[in-house]
C-alpha positions as CSV (number, residue, x, y, z in Angstrom):
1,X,106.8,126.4,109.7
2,X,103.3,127.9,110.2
3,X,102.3,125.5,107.5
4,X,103.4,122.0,109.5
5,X,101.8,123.5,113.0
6,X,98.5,123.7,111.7
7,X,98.5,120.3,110.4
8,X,99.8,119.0,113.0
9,X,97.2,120.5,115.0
10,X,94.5,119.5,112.9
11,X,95.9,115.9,112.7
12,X,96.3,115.4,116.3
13,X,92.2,117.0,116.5
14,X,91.6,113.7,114.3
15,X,93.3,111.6,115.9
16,X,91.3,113.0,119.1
17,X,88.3,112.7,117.3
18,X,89.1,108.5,116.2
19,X,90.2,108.1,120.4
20,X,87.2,109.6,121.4
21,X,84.9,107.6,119.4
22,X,86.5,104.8,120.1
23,X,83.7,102.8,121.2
24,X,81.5,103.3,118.4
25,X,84.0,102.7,115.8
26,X,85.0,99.0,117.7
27,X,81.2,98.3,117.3
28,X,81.1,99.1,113.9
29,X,84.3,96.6,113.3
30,X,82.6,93.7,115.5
31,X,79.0,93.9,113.6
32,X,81.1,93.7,110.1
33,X,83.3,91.0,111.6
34,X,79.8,89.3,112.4
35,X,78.3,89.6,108.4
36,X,81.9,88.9,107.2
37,X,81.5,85.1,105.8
38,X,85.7,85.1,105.7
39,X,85.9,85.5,108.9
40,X,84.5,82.5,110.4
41,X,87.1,82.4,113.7
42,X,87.7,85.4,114.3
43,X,83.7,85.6,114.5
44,X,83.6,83.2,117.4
45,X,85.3,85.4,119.6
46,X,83.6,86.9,122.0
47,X,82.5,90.7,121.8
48,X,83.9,91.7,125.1
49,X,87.3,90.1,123.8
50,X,87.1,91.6,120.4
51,X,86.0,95.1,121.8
52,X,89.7,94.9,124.5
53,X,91.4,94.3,121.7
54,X,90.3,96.8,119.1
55,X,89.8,99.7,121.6
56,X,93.3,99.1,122.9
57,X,94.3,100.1,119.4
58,X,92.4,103.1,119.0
59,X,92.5,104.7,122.3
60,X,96.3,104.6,122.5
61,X,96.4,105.6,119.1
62,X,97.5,109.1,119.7
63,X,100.4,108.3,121.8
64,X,101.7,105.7,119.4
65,X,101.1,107.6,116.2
66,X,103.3,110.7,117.9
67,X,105.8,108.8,120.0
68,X,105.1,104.8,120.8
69,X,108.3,103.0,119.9
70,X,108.1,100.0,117.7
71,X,109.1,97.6,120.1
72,X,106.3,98.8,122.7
73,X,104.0,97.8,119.6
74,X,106.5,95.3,118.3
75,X,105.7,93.7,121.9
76,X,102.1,93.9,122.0
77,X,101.3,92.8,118.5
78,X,103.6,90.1,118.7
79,X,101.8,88.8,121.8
80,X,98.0,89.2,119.7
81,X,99.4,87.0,116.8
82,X,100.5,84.6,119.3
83,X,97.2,84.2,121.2
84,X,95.2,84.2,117.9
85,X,97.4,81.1,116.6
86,X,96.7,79.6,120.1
87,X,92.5,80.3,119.6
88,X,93.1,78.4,116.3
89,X,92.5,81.8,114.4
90,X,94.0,81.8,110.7
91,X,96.6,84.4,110.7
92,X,94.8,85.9,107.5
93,X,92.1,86.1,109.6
94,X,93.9,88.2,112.4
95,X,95.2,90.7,109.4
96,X,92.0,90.9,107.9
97,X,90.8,92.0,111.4
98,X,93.5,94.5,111.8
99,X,92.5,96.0,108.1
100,X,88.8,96.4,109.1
101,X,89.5,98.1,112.3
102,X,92.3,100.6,109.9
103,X,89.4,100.9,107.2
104,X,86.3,101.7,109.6
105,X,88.4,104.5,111.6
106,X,89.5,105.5,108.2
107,X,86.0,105.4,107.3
108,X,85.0,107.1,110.5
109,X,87.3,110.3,110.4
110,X,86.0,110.9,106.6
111,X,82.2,110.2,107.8
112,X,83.1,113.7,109.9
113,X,84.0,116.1,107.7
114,X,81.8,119.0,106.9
115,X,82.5,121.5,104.8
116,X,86.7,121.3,104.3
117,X,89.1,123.9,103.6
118,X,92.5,122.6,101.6
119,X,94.5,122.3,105.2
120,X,91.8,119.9,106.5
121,X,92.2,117.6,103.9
122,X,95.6,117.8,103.8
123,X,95.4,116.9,107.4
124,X,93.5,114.4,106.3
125,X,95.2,112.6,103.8
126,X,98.2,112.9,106.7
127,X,96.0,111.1,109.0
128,X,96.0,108.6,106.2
129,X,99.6,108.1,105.8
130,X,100.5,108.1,109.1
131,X,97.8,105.4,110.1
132,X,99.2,103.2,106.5
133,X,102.3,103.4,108.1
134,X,101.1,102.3,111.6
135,X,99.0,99.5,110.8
136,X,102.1,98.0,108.5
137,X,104.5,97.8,111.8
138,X,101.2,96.2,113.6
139,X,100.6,93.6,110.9
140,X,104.4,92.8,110.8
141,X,104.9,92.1,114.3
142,X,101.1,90.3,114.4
143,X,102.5,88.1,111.8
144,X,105.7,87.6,113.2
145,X,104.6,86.7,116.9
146,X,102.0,84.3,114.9
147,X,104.7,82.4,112.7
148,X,107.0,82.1,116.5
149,X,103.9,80.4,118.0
150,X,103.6,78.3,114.8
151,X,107.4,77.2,114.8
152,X,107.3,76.4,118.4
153,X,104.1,74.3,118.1
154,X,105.8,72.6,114.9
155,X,109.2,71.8,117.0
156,X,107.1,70.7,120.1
157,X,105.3,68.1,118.0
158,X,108.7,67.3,116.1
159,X,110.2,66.0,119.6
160,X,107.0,64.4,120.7
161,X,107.1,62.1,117.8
C-alpha cells in the first residue's frame, strides 16, 4: 500500500512537472513541426493555433490522466480531427502531431531526472504507460471525428451531383 502511494505521488510530481512546463515543451513540438519535411500542412498553421492546441493537452493533462472521462476527450478530439480535415490537413498528419507532442513531453520528463532512485523510475516508466494509454484514446477519437467529417463531405458531394 505504501508502495502505490509513493508512486503515485511521484507520478502526479511529473505530471506537475510536464503541466508546468507546458509552454516550453509546445515550443519544442512547433519548432520540430517546422524542420519536419512530412509535415507540410500541419506546418502552415499558425503558431498561436498550434500552441492552443497542444497546451490544451498538456495543461489538463493531470486532470485527465487521474479522472477525465473518455467522452470529455472522446468530445474534444473528435472535434480537432474534424477541424483538421476541414484545414485540408492529412489525418496522418494530425497523428503524427499528436505523437510529437507525446514524444517531446516524454522526452521532457526524462531530460529532468537527476540522480534516480528505483521508485523514480518506476514512477517513471508509469508516467510512460499511463501517457501510451492516453494518447491511444486521443488518436482514436482524432481519427474518428476525422473519418465523420470525411463521410459527411463524401455524402454532401454524392447528393450534389
Amino acid at each position: 500500500m505504501e508502495l502505490e502511494r509513493v508512486k503515485n505521488m511521484l507520478s502526479g510530481r511529473l505530471v506537475h512537472l510536464i503541466e508546468a512546463n507546458s509552454a516550453s515543451i509546445v515550443q519544442q513540438v512547433i519548432s520540430q513541426i517546422r524542420r519536419d519535411p512530412e509535415l507540410t500542412h500541419v506546418s502552415k498553421l499558425a503558431d498561436a493555433e498550434l500552441r492552443e492546441y497542444g497546451e490544451h493537452l498538456l495543461d489538463r493533462l493531470g486532470d485527465w490522466l487521474s479522472g477525465g472521462t473518455e467522452r470529455e476527450i472522446g468530445d474534444y478530439y473528435e472535434d480537432a480531427g474534424r477541424l483538421r480535415f476541414e484545414e485540408g490537413v492529412p489525418l496522418y498528419e494530425s497523428v503524427r502531431g499528436l505523437f510529437l507532442i507525446k514524444n517531446k513531453m516524454i522526452d521532457f520528463v526524462l531530460s529532468q531526472a537527476g540522480a534516480r532512485t528505483y521508485m523514480e523510475l518506476y514512477a517513471e516508466e508509469e508516467l510512460e504507460h499511463r501517457v501510451d494509454r492516453f494518447f491511444d484514446v486521443l488518436v482514436y477519437h482524432l481519427v474518428k471525428g476525422y473519418e465523420h467529417a470525411l463521410r459527411r463531405s463524401a455524402r454532401v458531394a454524392t447528393y450534389a451531383s
